[in-house]
C-alpha positions in Angstrom: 97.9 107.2 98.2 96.2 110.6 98.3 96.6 113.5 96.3 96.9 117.1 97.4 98.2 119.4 95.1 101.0 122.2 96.2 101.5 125.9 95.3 104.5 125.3 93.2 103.3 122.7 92.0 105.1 122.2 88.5 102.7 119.7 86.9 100.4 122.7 87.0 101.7 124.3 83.9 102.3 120.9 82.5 98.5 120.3 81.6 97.9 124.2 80.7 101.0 123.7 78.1 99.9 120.7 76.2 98.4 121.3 72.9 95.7 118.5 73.0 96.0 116.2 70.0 94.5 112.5 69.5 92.9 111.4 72.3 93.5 114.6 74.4 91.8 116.4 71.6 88.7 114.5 71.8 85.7 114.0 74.2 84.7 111.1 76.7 81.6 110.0 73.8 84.6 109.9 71.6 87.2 108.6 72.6 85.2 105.7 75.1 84.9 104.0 71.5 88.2 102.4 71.9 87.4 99.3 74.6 91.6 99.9 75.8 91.2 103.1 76.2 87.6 102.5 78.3 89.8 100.2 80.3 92.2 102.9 81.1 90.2 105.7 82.5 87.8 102.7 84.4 91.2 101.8 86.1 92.4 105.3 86.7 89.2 106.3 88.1 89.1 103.6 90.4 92.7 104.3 91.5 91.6 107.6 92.1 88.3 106.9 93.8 89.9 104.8 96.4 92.7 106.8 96.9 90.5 109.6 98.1 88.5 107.3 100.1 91.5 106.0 101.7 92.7 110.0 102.4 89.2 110.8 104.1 89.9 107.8 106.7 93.6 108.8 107.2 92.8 112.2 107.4 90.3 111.6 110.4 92.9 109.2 112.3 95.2 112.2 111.9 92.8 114.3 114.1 93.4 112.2 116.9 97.2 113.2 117.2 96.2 117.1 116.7 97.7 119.1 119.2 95.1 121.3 119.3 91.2 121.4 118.9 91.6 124.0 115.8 93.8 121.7 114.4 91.7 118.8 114.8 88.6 120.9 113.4 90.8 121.9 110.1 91.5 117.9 109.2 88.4 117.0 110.1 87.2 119.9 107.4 89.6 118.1 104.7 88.8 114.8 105.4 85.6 116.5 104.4 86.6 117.5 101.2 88.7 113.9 100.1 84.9 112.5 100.9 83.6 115.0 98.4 86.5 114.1 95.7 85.4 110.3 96.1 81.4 110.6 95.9 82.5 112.4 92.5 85.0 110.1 90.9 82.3 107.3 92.5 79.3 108.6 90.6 81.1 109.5 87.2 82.4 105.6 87.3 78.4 104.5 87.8 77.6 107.2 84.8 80.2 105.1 82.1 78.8 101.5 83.5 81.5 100.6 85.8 80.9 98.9 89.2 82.6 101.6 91.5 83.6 98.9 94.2 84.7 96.7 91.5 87.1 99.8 89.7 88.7 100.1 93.3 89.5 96.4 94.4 92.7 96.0 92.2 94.2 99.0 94.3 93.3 98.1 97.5 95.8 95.7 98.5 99.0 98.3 96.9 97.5 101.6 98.7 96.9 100.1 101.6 100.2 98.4 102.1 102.1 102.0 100.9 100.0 103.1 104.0 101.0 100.1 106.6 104.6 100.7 105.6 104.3 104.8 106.0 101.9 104.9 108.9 103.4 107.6 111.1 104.2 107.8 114.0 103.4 111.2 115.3 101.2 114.6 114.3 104.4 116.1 112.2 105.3 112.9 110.6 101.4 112.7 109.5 101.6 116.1 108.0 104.8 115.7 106.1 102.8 112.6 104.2 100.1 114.2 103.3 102.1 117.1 101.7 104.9 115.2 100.2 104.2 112.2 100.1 100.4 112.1 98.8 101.8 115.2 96.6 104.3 112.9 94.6 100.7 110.7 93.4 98.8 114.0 92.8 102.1 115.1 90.7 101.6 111.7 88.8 97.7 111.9 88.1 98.4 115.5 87.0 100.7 114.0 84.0 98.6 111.3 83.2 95.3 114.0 83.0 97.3 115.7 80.3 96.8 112.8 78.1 93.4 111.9 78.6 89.9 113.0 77.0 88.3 116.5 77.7 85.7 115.2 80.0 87.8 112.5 81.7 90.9 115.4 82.3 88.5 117.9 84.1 87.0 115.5 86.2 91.0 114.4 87.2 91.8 117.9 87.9 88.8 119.1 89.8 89.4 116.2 92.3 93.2 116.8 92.3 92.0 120.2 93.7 94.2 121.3 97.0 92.2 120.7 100.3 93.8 123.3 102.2 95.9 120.8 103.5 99.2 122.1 101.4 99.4 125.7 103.4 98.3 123.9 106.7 101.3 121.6 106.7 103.9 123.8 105.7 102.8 126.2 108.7 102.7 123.6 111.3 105.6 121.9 110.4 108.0 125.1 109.7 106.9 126.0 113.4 107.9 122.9 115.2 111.5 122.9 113.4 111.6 126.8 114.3 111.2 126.0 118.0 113.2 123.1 117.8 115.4 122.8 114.9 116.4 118.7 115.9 113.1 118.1 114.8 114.5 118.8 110.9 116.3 115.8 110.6 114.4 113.4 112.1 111.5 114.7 109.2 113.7 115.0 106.6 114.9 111.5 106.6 110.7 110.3 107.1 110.7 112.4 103.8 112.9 110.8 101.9 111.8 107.3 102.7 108.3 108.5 101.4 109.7 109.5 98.6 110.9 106.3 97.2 107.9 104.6 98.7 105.6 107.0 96.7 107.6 106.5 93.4 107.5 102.1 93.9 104.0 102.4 94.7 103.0 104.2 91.6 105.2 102.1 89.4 104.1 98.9 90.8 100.2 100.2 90.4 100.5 101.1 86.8 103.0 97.7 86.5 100.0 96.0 87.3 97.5 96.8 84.8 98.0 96.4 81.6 95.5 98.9 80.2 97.4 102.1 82.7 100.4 101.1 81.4 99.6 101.0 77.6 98.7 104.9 78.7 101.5 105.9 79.9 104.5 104.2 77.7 101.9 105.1 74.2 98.9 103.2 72.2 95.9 105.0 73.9 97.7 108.5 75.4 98.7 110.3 72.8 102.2 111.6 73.8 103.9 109.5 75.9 106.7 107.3 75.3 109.5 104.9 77.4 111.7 108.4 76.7 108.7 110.7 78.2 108.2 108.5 80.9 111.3 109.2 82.6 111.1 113.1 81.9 108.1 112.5 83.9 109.8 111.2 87.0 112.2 113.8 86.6 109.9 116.3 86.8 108.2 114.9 89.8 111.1 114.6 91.8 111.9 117.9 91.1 108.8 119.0 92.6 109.5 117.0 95.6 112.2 119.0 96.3 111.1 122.4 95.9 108.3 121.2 98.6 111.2 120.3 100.6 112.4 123.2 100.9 108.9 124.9 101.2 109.2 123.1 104.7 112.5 123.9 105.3 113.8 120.6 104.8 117.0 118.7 102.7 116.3 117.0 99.9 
């Protein structure tokens, strides 16, 4: 699943509002000294890394079903970018001594079957993934980055960085429903299934590996308990419905 961030994004203020403490507070040298913790960022990053790898190859099967050779020109420019984010998350997982390939392969097999069951099936369809249902997992990285060390939380961020493909959707896809408001259903209703996709998809990743979720429910992440957990998902689903309405779409 790939990560674009939104606008509105709530999770923004999130990390800005978090006074660091524990492992938040400290540095990658630092904190790395704890082998669980090691094992944590080594599986985030490789979550990460083959995410974005897996956004630069959707991205550039989406330019086939462009309408338009500008439109085809402006994914091709973010599929760009999604390359960028994974040559960066590939060479900071070589800098710690991990394998890249090897930090990827235990979230091959759950990214790409979110993508077999979500592959869509036109240009509009494709564009409301990207920006809500890739969103939901950038929405989720954002709250985990809050909890990690200095080093490993800018790296997150810096890759979490909008493409351009945010703006690009909500314009397309507001100006299909405006000249033909049917199409609104039919796209809400692709939306909602990617929601709960997105949301079993993240759980069963982090289900997965022990190290992630020792991260997120306490033990290495400073900050995060069962309680915090589901304020989490709260606030992810509530950002998922203000970019709902950003495309003129029901929740």
């Amino acid at each position: 699943m790939r990560f674009m961030t939104t606008p509105d994004n709530t999770s923004d203020s999130s990390e800005t509002a978090v006074e660091h403490t524990g492992v938040a507070a400290q540095d990658w040298a630092r904190a790395s000294a704890d082998p669980q913790y090691r094992a944590a960022v080594v599986d985030l990053l490789g979550a990460l890394a083959y995410g974005e790898l897996a956004a630069f190859e959707r991205l550039a099967e989406d330019a086939k079903l462009a309408p338009t050779l500008a439109d085809k020109a402006e994914l091709a420019k973010m599929a760009s970018a999604e390359f960028h984010h994974y040559e960066k998350l590939r060479d900071r997982l070589t800098e710690i001594g991990a394998e890249p390939t090897q930090a990827m392969e235990p979230f091959v097999a759950a990214l790409d079957g979110f993508h077999k069951q979500t592959a869509p099936s036109d240009w509009l369809e494709g564009l409301v993934k990207a920006y809500v249902g890739d969103s939901i997992a950038s929405d989720f990285y954002r709250e985990v980055a809050a909890r990690l060390d200095s080093d490993t939380r800018g790296l997150v961020l810096s890759v979490l960085d909008d493409t351009g493909h945010a703006s690009f959707a909500v314009e397309k896809v507001r100006a299909a429903i405006d000249a033909d408001p049917r199409v609104g259903g039919r796209l809400a209703l692709w939306a909602r299934r990617l929601m709960g996709e997105a949301l079993s998809q993240s759980q069963r990743v982090v289900a997965d590996r022990d190290a992630l979720s020792t991260m997120l429910v306490g033990g290495v992440a400073d900050g995060f308990d069962l309680a915090e957990v589901g304020k989490m998902f709260s606030r992810i689903t509530e950002a998922h419905t203000k970019r709902m309405a950003a495309l003129g779409l029901a929740a």
